[in-house]
C-alpha positions as CSV (number, residue, x, y, z in Angstrom):
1,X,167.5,223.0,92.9
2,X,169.7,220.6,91.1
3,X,168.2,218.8,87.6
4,X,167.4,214.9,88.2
5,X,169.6,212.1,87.3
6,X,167.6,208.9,88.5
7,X,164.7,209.4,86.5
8,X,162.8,206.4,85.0
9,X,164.7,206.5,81.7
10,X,168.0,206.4,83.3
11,X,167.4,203.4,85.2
12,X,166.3,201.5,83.1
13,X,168.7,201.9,80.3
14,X,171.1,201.2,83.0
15,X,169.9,198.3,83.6
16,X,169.7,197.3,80.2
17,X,173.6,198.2,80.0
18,X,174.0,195.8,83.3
19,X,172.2,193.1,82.0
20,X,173.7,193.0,78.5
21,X,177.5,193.3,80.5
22,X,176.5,190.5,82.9
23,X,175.7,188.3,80.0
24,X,179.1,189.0,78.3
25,X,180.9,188.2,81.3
26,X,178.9,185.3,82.5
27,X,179.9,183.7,78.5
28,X,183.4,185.0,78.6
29,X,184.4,183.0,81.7
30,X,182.3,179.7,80.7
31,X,182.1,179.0,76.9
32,X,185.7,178.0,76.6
33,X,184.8,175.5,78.7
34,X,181.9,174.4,77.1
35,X,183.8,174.6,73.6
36,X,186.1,171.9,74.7
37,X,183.3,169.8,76.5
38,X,181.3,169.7,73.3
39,X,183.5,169.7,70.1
40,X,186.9,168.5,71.9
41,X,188.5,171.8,70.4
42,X,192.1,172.2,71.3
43,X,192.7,175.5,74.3
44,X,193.7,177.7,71.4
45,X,190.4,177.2,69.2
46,X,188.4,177.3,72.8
47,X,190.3,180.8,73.8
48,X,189.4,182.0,70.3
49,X,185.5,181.1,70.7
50,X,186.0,183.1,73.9
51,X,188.2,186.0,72.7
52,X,186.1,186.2,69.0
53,X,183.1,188.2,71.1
54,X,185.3,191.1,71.4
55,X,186.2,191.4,68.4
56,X,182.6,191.4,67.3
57,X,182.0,193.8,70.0
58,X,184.8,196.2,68.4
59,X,182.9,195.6,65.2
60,X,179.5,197.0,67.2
61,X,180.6,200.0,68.4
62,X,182.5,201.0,64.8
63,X,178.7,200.7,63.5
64,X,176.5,202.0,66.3
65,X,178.7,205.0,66.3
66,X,178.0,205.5,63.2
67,X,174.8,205.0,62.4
68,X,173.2,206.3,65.4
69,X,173.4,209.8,64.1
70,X,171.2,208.8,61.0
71,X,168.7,206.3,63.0
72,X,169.1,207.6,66.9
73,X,170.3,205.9,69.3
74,X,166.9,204.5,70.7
75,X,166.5,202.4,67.4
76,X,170.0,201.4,67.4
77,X,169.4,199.7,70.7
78,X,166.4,197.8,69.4
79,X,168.6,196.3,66.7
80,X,171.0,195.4,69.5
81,X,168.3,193.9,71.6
82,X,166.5,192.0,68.9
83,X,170.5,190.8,68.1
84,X,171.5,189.8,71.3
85,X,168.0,188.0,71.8
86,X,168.5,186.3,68.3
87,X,171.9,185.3,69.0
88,X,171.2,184.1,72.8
89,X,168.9,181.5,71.3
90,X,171.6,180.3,68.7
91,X,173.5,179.0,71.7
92,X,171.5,175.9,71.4
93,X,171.9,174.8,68.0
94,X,174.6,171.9,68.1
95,X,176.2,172.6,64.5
96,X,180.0,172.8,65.4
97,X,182.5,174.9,66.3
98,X,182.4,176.7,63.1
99,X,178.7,177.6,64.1
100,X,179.7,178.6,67.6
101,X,182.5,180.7,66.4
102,X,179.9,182.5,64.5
103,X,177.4,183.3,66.8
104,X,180.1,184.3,69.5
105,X,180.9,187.1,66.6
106,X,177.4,187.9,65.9
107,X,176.7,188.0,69.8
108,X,179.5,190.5,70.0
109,X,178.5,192.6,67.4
110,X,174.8,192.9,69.2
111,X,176.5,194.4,72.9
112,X,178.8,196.8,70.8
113,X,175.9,197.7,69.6
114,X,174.4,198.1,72.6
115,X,176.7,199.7,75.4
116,X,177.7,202.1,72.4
117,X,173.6,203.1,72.7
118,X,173.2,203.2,75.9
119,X,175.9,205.5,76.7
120,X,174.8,207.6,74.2
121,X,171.5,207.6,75.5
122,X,172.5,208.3,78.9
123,X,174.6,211.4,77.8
124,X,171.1,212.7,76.3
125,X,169.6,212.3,79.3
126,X,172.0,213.5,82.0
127,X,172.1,217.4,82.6
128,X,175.1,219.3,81.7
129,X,175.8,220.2,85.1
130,X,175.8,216.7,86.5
131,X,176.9,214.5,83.2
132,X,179.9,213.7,85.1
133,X,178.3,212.5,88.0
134,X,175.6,210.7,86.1
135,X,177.8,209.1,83.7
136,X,179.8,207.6,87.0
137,X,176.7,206.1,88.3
138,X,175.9,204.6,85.1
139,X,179.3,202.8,84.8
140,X,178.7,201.4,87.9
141,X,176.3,199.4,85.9
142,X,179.3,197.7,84.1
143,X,181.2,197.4,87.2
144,X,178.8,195.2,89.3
145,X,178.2,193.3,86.0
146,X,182.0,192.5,85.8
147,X,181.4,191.3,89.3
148,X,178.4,189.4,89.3
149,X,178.4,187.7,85.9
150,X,182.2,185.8,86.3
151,X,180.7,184.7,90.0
152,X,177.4,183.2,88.1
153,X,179.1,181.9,85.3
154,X,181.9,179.8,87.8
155,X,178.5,178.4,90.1
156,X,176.0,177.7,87.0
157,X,178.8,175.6,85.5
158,X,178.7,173.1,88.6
159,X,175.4,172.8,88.2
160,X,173.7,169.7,86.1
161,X,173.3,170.4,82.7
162,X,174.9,173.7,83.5
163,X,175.5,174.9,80.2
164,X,172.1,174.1,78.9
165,X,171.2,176.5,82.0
166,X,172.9,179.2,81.4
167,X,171.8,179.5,77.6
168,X,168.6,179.4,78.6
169,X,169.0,182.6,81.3
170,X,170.7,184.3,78.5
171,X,167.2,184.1,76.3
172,X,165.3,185.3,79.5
173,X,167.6,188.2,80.5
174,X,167.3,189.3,77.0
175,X,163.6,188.8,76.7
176,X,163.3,191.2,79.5
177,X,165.6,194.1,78.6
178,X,163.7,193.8,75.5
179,X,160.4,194.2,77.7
180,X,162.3,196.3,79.5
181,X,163.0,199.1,76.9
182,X,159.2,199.0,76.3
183,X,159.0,201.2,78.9
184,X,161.7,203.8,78.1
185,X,160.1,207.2,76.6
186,X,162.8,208.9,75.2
187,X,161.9,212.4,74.2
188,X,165.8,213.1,72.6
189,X,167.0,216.5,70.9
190,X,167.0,216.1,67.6
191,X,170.8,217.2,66.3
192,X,171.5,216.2,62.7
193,X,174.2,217.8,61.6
194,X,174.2,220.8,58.4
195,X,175.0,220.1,55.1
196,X,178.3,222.4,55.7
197,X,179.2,219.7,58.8
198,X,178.4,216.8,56.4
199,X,180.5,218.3,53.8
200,X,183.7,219.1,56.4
201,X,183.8,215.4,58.1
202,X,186.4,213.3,56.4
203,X,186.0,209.5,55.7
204,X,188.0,208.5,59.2
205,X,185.6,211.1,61.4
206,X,182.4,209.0,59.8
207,X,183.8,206.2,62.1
208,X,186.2,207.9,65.2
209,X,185.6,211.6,66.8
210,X,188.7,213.2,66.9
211,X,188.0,215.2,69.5
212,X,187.7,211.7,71.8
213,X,190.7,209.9,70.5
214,X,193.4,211.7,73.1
215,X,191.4,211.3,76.3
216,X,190.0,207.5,75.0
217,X,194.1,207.2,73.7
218,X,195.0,206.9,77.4
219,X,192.3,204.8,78.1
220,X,194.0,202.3,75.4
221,X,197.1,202.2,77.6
222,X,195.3,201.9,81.0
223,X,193.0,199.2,80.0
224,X,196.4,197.3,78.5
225,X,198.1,197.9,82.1
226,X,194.9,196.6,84.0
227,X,194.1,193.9,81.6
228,X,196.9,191.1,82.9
229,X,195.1,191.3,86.1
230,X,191.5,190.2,84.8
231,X,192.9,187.3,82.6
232,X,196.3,186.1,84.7
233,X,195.0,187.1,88.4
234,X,194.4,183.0,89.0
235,X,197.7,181.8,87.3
236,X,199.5,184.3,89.5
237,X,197.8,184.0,93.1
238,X,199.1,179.9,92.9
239,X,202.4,181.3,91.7
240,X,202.4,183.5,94.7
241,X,200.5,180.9,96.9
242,X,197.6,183.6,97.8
243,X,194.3,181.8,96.0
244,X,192.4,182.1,98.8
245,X,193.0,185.9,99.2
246,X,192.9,186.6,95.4
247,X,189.1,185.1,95.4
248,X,188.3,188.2,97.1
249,X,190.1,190.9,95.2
250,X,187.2,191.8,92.7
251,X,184.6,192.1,95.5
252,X,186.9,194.8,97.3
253,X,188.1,196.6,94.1
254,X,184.1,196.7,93.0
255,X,183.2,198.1,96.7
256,X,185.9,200.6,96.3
257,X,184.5,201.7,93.0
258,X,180.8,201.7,94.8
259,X,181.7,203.9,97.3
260,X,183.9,206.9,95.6
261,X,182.4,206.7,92.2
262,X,179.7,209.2,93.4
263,X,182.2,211.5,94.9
264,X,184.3,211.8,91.7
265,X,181.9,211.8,89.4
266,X,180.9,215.1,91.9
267,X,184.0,216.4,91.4
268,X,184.8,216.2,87.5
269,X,181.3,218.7,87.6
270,X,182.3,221.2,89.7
271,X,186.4,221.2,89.9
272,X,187.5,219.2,86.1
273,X,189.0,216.1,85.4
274,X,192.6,217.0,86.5
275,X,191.9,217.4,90.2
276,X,191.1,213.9,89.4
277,X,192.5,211.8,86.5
278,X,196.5,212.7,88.6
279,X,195.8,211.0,91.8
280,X,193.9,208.4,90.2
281,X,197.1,207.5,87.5
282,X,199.1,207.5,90.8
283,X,197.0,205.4,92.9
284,X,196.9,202.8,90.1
285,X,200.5,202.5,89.6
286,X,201.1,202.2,93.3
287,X,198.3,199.5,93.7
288,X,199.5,197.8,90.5
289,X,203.5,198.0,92.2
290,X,201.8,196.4,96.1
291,X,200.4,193.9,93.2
292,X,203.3,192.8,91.9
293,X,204.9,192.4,95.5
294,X,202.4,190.9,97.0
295,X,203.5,188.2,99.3
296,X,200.2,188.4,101.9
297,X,196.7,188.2,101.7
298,X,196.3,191.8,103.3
299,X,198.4,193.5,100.8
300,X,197.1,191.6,98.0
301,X,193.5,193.2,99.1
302,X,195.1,196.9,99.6
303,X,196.7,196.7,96.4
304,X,192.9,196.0,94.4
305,X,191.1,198.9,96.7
306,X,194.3,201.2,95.1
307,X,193.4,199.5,92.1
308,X,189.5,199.7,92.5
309,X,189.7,203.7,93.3
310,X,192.7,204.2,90.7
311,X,192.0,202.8,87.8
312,X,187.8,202.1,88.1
313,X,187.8,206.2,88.8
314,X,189.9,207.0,85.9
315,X,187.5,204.6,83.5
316,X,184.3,206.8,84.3
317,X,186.1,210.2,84.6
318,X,187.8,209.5,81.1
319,X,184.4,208.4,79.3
320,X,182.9,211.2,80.5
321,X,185.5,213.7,79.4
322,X,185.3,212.2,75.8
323,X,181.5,213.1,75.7
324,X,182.1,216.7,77.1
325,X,184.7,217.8,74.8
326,X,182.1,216.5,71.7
327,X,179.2,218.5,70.3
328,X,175.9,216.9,70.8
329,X,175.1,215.4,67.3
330,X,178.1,213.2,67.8
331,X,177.9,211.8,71.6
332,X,177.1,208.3,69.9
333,X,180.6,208.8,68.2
334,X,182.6,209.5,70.5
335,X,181.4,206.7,73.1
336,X,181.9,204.3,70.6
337,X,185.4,206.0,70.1
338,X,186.0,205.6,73.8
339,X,185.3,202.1,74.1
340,X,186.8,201.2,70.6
341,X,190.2,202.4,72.2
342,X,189.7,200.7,75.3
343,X,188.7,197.5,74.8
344,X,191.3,197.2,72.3
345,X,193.8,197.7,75.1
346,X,191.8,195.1,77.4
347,X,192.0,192.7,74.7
348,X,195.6,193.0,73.2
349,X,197.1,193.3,76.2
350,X,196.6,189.9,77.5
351,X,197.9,187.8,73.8
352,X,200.9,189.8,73.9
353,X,201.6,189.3,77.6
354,X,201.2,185.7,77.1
355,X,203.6,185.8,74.5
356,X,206.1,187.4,77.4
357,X,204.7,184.9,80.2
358,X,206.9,181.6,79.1
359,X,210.6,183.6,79.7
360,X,209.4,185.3,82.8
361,X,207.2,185.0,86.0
362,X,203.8,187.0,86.6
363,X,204.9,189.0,89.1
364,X,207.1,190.6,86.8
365,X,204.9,191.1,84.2
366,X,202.9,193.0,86.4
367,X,206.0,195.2,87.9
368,X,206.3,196.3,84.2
369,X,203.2,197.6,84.3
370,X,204.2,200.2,86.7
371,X,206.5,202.1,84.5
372,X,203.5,202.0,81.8
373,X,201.0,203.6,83.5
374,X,202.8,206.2,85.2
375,X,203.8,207.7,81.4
376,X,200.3,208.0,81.2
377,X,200.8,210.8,83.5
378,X,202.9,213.3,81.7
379,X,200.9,211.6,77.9
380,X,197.4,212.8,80.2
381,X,199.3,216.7,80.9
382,X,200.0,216.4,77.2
383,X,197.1,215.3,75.6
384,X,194.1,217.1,77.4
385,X,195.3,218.1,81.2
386,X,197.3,220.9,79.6
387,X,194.2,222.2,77.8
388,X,191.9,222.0,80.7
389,X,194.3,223.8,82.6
390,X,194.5,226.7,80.9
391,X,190.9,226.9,80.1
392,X,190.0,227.1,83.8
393,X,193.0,229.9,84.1
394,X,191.5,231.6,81.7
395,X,188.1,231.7,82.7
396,X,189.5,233.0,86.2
397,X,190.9,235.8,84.7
């Protein structure tokens, strides 16, 4: 009989994660806006009230990583909720852009905080023979928010007084995941570490887990491949005369994720993360090149479900492999590790690409991306497919 995944626990941390994402996203695509609206900022200042959250995010996860060790992960994700519900209310202070600027940080600090507990939390609870699987349905929590919380941001603006709307659904969503979590019983192993482990862990692995650096490494150079996509995807569809197609290309590249993220997550369990992490490299560099070309709706579409099962497979497969190679007592640090790495390549990629964008055209920005995420393929055989490899040889002999 196989151990439980969907218990009680799991789904509501999940939905804490989902709800805390959707937030993020629902801000990213709207405050900008709102920035200019209210203080008449120039676009640079607005982008930086936009882009600041990440970097408080970054900020987060350095933190929750490592602190959770000392205080757990369950109380780390109270001080993220009490944060992020502290923060969603600061929204409506009218104190300038200096202020805004502030909470955006502070905001950002408080869902680093809590996706770095939450995936730790869900690594405690997921059984060893399904924490691949598990940890694939769990992202799926951060997929649909990516989804949904753009598409609400974009309707709630045309709204009247639609920003004074969507600050106040910020303080209700996080009044109940904080209600929510109420109900979470957590009954976690305890795993401090000796005094001989506390003596051997140098200043750097207080912060990072080595052992989650090569596999969240890659994930650095994926998420800088992909990230052109989520912030230029508009610019280029008018370049390219395809706006109309390009409004559906999340929706298919989420459904695609839907559907086979159950299956791969399956298969990291029972076959490894090879039999995977290859096709999926490939898949994304051939959507990314049917991307670039694009000169139809259909092939515009193709290109995001090669995308959606490329690179959205690769995403879960790869966190999950940076909490499996890691010993218990420091899961927290090597999920914050993971997404340290990755959303620094989500959020460098697209400032240096726009420094590119002015003596070239979009399409081929994005045909450059091809060459950089198929040497992830040979850097993955380096870095840990090699290794896995010759574990499973040597476990058949």
């Amino acid at each position: 009989m196989q151990e439980k995944i969907w218990t009680k626990d799991f789904i509501i941390v999940s939905f804490i994660n989902f709800m805390a994402i959707l937030m993020f996203y629902l801000l990213m695509v709207t405050i900008a806006s709102y920035a200019i609206d209210k203080y008449d900022v120039s676009t640079s200042t607005a982008g930086l009230v936009s882009s600041i959250f990440i970097i408080g995010s970054l900020f987060g996860r350095l933190g929750a990583g490592r602190s959770i060790s000392k205080l757990g992960p369950s109380k780390m994700l109270w001080i993220g909720l009490i944060l992020f519900f502290i923060t969603s209310c600061l929204y409506f202070l009218e104190a300038g852009v200096g202020v805004l600027l502030i909470v955006r940080l502070a905001q950002g600090v408080a869902v680093g905080t809590i996706g770095t507990a939450t995936g730790t939390i869900v690594a405690y609870l997921l059984p060893a023979s399904r924490k691949g699987e598990g940890i694939g349905y769990f992202s799926l929590s951060a997929i649909l928010a990516t989804a949904v919380g753009p598409f609400l941001g974009i309707f709630m603006m045309k709204l009247e007084n639609g920003f004074m709307t969507i600050f106040t659904m910020n303080v209700v969503l996080s009044i109940l995941i904080l209600i929510g979590f109420f109900f979470v019983k957590l009954n976690l192993p305890v795993t401090k570490k000796t005094a001989a482990q506390e003596e051997e862990t140098s200043f750097i692995s207080k912060f990072i887990e080595p052992k989650a650096v090569p596999i969240s490494f890659i994930a650095l150079i994926v998420g800088f491949a992909y990230s052109g996509i989520m912030s230029f995807i508009s610019f280029f569809a008018k370049e390219i005369n395809l706006v109309e197609a390009s409004s559906y290309f999340f929706l298919v590249y989420a459904a695609v994720i839907i559907f086979s993220r159950p299956y791969t997550g399956k298969l990291l369990d029972s076959k490894g993360a090879n039999i995977i992490v290859y096709p999926c490299i490939a898949l994304f560099a051939v959507g990314m090149l049917l991307f670039s070309q694009a000169s139809a709706g259909w092939m515009l579409l193709v290109a995001a479900a090669l995308i959606g099962f490329g690179y959205g497979n690769f995403n879960s497969i790869a966190q999950a492999v940076a909490v499996k190679v890691t010993e218990p007592h420091r899961f927290g640090l090597a999920t914050s590790t993971y997404f340290i790495l990755y959303d620094l390549g989500l959020g460098i990629g697209p400032f240096l690409l726009g420094f590119v964008e002015p003596y070239t055209t979009y399409r081929m920005i994005f045909l450059a991306m091809v060459p950089v995420i198929v040497i992830c393929l040979p850097l993955y055989y380096v870095l840990y497919g090699k290794k896995e490899a010759m574990q499973k040889k040597n476990a058949a002999v």
